[in-house]
C-alpha positions in Angstrom: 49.9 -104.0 -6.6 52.0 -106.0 -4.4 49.6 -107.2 -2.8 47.9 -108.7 -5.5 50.6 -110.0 -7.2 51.4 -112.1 -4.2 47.7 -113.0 -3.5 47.9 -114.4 -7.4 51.4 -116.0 -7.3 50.7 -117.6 -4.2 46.7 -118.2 -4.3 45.4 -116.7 -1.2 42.7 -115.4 -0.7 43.5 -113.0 2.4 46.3 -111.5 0.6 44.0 -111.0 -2.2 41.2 -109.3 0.5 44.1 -107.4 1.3 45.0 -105.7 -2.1 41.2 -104.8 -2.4 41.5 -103.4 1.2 44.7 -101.5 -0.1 42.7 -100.2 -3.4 39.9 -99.0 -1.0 42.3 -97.1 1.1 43.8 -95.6 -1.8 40.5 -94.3 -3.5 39.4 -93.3 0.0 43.0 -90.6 -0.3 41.4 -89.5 -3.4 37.8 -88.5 -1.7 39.8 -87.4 0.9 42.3 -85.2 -0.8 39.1 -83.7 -2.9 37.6 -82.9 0.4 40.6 -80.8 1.3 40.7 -79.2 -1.7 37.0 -78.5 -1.6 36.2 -76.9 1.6 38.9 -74.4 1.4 37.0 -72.5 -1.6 35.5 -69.1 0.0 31.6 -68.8 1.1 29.6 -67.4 -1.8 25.9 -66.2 -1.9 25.2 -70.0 -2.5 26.9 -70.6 0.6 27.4 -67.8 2.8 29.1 -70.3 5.7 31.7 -71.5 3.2 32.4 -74.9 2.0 33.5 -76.6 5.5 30.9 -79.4 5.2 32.5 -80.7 2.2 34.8 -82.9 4.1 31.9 -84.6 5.2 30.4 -85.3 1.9 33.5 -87.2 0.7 34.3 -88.6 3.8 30.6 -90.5 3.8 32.0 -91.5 0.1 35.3 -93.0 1.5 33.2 -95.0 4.1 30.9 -96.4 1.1 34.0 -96.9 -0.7 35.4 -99.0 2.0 31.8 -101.0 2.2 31.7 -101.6 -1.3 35.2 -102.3 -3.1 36.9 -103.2 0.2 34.3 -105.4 2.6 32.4 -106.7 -0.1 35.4 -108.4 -1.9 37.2 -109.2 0.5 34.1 -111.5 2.3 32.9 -112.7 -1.6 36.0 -113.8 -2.0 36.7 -115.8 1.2 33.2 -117.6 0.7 34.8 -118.5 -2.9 38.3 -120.0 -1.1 35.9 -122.1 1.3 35.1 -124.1 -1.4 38.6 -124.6 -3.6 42.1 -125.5 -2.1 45.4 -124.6 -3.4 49.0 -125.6 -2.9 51.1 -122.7 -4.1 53.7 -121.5 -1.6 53.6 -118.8 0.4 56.6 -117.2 -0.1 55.8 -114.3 -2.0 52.5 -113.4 0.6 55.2 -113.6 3.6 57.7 -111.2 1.8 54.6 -108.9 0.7 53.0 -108.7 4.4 55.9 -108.0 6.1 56.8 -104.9 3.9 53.4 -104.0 4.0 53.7 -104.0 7.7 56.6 -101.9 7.7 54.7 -99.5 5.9 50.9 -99.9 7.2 52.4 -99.4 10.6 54.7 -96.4 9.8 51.6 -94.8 8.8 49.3 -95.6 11.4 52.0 -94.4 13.9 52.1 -90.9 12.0 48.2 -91.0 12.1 47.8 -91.6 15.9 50.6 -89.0 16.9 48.7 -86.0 14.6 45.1 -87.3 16.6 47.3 -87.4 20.1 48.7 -84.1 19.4 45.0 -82.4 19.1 44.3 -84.3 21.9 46.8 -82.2 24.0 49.4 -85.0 23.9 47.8 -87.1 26.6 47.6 -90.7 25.1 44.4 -91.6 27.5 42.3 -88.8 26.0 43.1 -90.0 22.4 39.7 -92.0 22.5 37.5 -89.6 23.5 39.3 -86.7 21.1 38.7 -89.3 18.4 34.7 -89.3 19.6 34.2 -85.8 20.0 36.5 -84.0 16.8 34.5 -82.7 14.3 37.4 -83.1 11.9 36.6 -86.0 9.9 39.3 -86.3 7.6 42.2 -87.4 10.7 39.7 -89.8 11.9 39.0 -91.7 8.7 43.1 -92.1 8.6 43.2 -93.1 11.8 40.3 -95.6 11.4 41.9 -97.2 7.8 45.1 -97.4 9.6 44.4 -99.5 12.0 42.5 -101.3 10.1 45.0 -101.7 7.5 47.7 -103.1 10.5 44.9 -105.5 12.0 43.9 -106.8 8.0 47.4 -107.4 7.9 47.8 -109.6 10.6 44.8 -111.5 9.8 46.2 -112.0 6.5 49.6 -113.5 7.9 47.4 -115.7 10.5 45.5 -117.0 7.5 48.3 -117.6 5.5 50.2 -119.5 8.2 47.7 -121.2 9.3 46.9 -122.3 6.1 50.3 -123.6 5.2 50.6 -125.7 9.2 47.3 -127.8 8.5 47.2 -127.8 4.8 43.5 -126.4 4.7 42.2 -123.4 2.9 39.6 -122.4 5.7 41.9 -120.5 7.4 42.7 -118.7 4.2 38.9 -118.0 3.4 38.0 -117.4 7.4 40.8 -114.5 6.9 39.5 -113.0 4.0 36.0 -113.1 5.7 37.3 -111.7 8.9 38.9 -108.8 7.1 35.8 -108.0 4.9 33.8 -107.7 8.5 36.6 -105.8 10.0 35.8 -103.5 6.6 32.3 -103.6 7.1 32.6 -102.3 10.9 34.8 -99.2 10.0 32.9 -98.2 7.3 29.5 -98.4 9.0 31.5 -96.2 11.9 32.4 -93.4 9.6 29.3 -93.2 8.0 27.7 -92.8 11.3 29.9 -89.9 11.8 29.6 -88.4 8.9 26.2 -88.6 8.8 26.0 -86.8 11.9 28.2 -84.4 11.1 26.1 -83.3 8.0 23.0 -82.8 9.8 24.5 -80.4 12.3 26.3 -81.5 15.5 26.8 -79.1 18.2 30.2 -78.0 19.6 32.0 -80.3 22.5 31.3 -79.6 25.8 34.0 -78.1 26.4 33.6 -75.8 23.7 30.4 -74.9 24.6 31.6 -74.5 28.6 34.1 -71.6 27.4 31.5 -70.0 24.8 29.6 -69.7 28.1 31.9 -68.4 30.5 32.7 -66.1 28.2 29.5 -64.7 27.6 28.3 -64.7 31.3 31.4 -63.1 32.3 30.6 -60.0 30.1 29.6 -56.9 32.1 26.1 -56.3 31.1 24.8 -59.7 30.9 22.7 -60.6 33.7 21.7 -64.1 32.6 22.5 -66.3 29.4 19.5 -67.9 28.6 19.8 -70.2 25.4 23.0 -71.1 23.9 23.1 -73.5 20.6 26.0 -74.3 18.3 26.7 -76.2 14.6 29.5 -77.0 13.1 29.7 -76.2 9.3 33.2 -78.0 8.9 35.8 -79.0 11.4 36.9 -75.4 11.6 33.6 -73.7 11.4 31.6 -73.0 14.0 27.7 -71.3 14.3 27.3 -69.6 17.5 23.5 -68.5 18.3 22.9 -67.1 21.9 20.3 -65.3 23.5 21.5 -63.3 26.6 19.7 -61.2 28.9 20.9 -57.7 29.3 21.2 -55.3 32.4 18.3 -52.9 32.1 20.4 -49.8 31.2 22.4 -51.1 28.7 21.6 -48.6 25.7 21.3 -49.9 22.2 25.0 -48.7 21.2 26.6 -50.4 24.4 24.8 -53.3 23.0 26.2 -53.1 19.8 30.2 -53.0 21.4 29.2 -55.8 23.7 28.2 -57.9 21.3 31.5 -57.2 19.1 33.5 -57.8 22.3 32.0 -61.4 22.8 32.5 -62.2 19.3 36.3 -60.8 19.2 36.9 -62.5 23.0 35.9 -66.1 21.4 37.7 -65.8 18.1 40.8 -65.5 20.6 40.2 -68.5 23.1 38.8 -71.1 20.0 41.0 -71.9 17.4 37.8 -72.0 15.0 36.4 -69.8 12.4 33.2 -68.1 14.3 30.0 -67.2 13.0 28.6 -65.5 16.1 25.2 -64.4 16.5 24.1 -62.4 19.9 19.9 -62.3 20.5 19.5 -59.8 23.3 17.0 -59.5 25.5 15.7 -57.9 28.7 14.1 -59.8 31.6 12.8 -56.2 33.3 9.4 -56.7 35.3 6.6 -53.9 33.6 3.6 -52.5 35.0 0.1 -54.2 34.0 -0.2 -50.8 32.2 2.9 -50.6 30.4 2.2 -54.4 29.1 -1.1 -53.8 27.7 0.6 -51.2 25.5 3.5 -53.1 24.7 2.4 -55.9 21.7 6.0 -56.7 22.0 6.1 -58.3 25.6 4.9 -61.4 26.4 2.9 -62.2 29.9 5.9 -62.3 32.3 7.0 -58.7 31.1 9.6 -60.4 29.2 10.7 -58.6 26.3 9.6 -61.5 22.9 12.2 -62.3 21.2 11.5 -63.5 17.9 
């Protein structure tokens, strides 16, 4: 509101891209907050893997939200300044941006230190944390807070710059410039969120101790096909077929496969959904094969 306020008292069109920007962001908190609020509901028959993906959903919202009302404005309205010129002072846009700033920044800071923590606390792996989390919801913070600190001082160098030579085009090439800065975010979050909602597979590293773990189990002689999904940030799908020591009966089967699934709840902090195919890879006689519909050519047991 203060933004607009100024953009109307002193007729400038960046601080006016800015209060859409600000509008954006805050409609975005509302998706945002709905996702919350969403994917914590229990899984039901409908959906026996809970809710998790609903943070996806409204975070693809929030990223056509900031397309839309945000980058669409804010470059309509810049064209619109190219062509008019006003000579209202900029008092009320200086006062504005710099409590803005006071306030964008304090939350970006808050934003980057959450994504750093996660990270392990390492400020270098902050970028590829930011790649790699499948939680959605820190990353479109992250993402409209920066952009809400770099909109801000494109605002102030339009404004300024405006008022030194006495010519609205660097009032209108701000406005522009934030719309594409806009228009760049949102088209990065709705890359991410739409791969996040057709299924992306665990991090590497993720899937490096789901391995180990498995392989290390007494029992397992091989792990032959591993594949993960995330269903939300904290939920993970974990389908693996292992090949088992010949005389493993079907009960010590039964407690290995508990063990694996109890070992990994303890070393991920992520809600598992674990899922163990076994198999055995022990060599048959021609004879034995021919009876056996079940194997395949090598003497593999089929799995189906």
């Amino acid at each position: 509101l203060a933004k607009l306020a100024a953009g109307i008292l002193s007729g400038s069109s960046a601080m006016l891209a800015e209060a859409a920007h600000s509008a954006a962001d805050t409609l975005n908190q509302v998706f945002l907050l709905t996702s919350l609020r969403q994917a914590e509901r229990p899984a039901d028959d409908d959906h026996p893997f809970g809710h998790g993906q609903e943070r996806y959903f409204w975070a693809l919202l929030a990223a056509f939200g900031i397309f839309i009302a945000g980058a669409g404005f804010s470059i309509f309205e810049g064209l619109l300044s190219l062509t008019r010129s006003h000579s209202e002072s900029p008092l009320a846009a200086y006062v504005t941006l710099g409590v803005a700033f006071i306030a964008e920044g304090t939350s970006f800071v808050r934003a980057f230190w959450q994504v750093r923590g996660e990270a392990g606390g390492h400020s270098e792996e902050v970028l590829g944390h930011v790649k790699s989390s499948p939680d959605i919801t820190v990353k479109v913070n992250l993402f409209e807070d920066s952009a809400a600190v770099v909109g801000l001082i494109l605002a102030a160098l339009g404004v300024g710059l405006g008022q030194l030579t006495g010519s609205s085009v660097w009032d209108g090439a701000a406005s522009i410039a934030i719309g594409v800065l806009l228009v760049v975010v949102a088209i990065k979050l709705g890359m991410d969120s739409r791969s996040l909602l057709i299924g992306r597979a665990a991090s590497s590293e993720v899937q490096r101790v789901i391995r180990e773990e498995i392989e290390s189990r007494p029992g397992v002689d091989a792990l032959l096909e591993l594949r993960t999904m995330h269903m939300g940030p904290d939920s993970l799908i974990v389908a693996a077929r292992v090949a088992l020591n010949d005389d493993m009966g079907a009960d010590q089967t039964e407690d290995l496969a508990d063990e694996i699934d109890s070992r990994l709840s303890e070393k991920l902090p992520l809600q598992l959904n674990v899922f163990i195919d076994p198999t055995q890879t022990r060599e048959t006689r021609p004879a034995e094969a021919d009876r056996s519909p079940g194997l395949d050519t090598a003497g593999t047991r089929a799995v189906p």
